[in-house]
C-alpha positions in Angstrom: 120.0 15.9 15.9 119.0 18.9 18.0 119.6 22.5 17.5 118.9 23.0 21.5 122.4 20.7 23.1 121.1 19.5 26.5 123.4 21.7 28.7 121.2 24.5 27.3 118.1 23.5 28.2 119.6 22.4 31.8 120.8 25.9 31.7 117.4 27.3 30.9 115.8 25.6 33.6 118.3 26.7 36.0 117.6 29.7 35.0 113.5 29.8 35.1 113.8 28.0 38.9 116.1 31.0 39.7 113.8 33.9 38.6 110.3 31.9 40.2 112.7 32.2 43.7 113.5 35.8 43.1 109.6 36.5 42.1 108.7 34.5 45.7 111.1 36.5 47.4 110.1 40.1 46.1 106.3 39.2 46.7 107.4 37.9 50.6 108.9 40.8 50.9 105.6 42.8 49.5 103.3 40.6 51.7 105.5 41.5 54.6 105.8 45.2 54.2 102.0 45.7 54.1 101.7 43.2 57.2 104.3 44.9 59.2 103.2 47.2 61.7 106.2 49.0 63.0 106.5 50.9 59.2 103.6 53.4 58.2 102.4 55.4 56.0 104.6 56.8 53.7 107.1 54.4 54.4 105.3 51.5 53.5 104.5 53.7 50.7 108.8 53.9 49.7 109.1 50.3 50.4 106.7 49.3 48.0 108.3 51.3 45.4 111.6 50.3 46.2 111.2 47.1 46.0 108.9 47.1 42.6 111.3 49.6 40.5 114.5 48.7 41.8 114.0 45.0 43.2 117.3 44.1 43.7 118.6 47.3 46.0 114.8 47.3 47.3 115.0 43.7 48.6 118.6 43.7 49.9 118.1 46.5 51.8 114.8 45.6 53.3 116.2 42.4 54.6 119.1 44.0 56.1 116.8 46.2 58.0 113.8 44.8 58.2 115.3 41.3 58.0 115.4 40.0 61.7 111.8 40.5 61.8 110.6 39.0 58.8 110.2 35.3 60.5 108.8 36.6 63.7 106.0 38.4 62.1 105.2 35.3 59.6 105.3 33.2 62.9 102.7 35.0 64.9 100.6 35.4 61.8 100.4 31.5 61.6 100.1 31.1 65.0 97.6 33.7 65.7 95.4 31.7 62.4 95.6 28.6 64.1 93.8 29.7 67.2 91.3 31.7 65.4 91.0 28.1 63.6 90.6 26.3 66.8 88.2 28.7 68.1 86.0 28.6 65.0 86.4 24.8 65.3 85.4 24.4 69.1 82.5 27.0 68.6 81.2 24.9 65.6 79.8 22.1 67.7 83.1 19.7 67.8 82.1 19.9 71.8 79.0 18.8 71.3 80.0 15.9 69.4 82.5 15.0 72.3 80.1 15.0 74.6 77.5 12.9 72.9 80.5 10.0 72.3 81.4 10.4 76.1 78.0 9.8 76.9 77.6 6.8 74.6 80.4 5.3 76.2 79.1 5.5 79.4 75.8 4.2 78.4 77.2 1.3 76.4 80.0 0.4 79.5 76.6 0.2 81.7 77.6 3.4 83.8 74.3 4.9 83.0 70.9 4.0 82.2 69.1 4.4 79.2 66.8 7.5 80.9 69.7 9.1 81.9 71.3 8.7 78.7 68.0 9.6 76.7 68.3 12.9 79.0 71.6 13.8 78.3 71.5 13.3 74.6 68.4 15.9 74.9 70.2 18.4 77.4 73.2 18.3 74.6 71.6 18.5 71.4 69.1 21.4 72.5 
C-alpha cells in the first residue's frame, strides 16, 4: 500500500495547476504593464514592483484599474502582428506567384498564346 492516499496527490495537482495559473497571470500582468502606453516612467517602475513583491495586492489592484484595458491592448497587439504578417507576406513575392498561376490558367484555357504567355512569365519574374 501507499503512504501517498490518492486524494492527496489529486490535491497536489490541484494545487500545482493553481499556482502555474497565478504564475500566467502575474507575468500577463508584467507583459502588459511594460506594453501599456498610458503608464510611464516611474509608474511602470511601481507596478513592476508591486506586482513582484507583493503579487497578490499588486495584481488585484492593477486589474481593477488597469483591468478594462488589458484585452483591448492584447487585441490591437495581435491585430496590429497580423498585418505586419500580411505585409511581410504580400512583399515576399506571394503576388508574384498569383500572377504567374493566373497566367497559366489563361494560357492552358486557350485565352492566350504561348508568346504572350512566354512574355508575361518574363515581365513577372524580372
Amino acid at each position: 500500500m501507499s503512504g501517498y492516499p490518492l486524494l492527496d496527490i489529486f490535491w497536489t495537482m490541484f494545487l500545482f495547476f493553481c499556482w502555474v495559473l497565478w504564475a500566467f497571470l502575474v507575468i500577463t500582468i508584467l507583459i502588459d504593464i511594460f506594453r501599456s502606453s498610458d503608464i510611464h516612467g516611474w509608474a511602470k517602475a511601481g507596478w513592476t514592483l508591486l506586482v513582484i513583491f507583493v503579487p497578490l495586492i499588486g495584481v488585484i489592484a492593477y486589474e481593477i484599474v488597469h483591468g478594462d484595458h488589458l484585452f483591448h491592448r492584447g487585441e490591437y497587439s495581435y491585430s496590429s502582428e497580423a498585418r505586419a504578417m500580411d505585409d511581410a507576406y504580400r512583399s515576399t513575392g506571394s503576388s508574384s506567384a498569383y500572377e504567374l498561376s493566373k497566367l497559366a490558367d489563361l494560357h492552358q484555357r486557350g485565352a492566350i498564346s504561348d508568346a504572350e504567355y512566354q512574355r508575361g512569365k518574363e515581365k513577372i519574374l524580372h
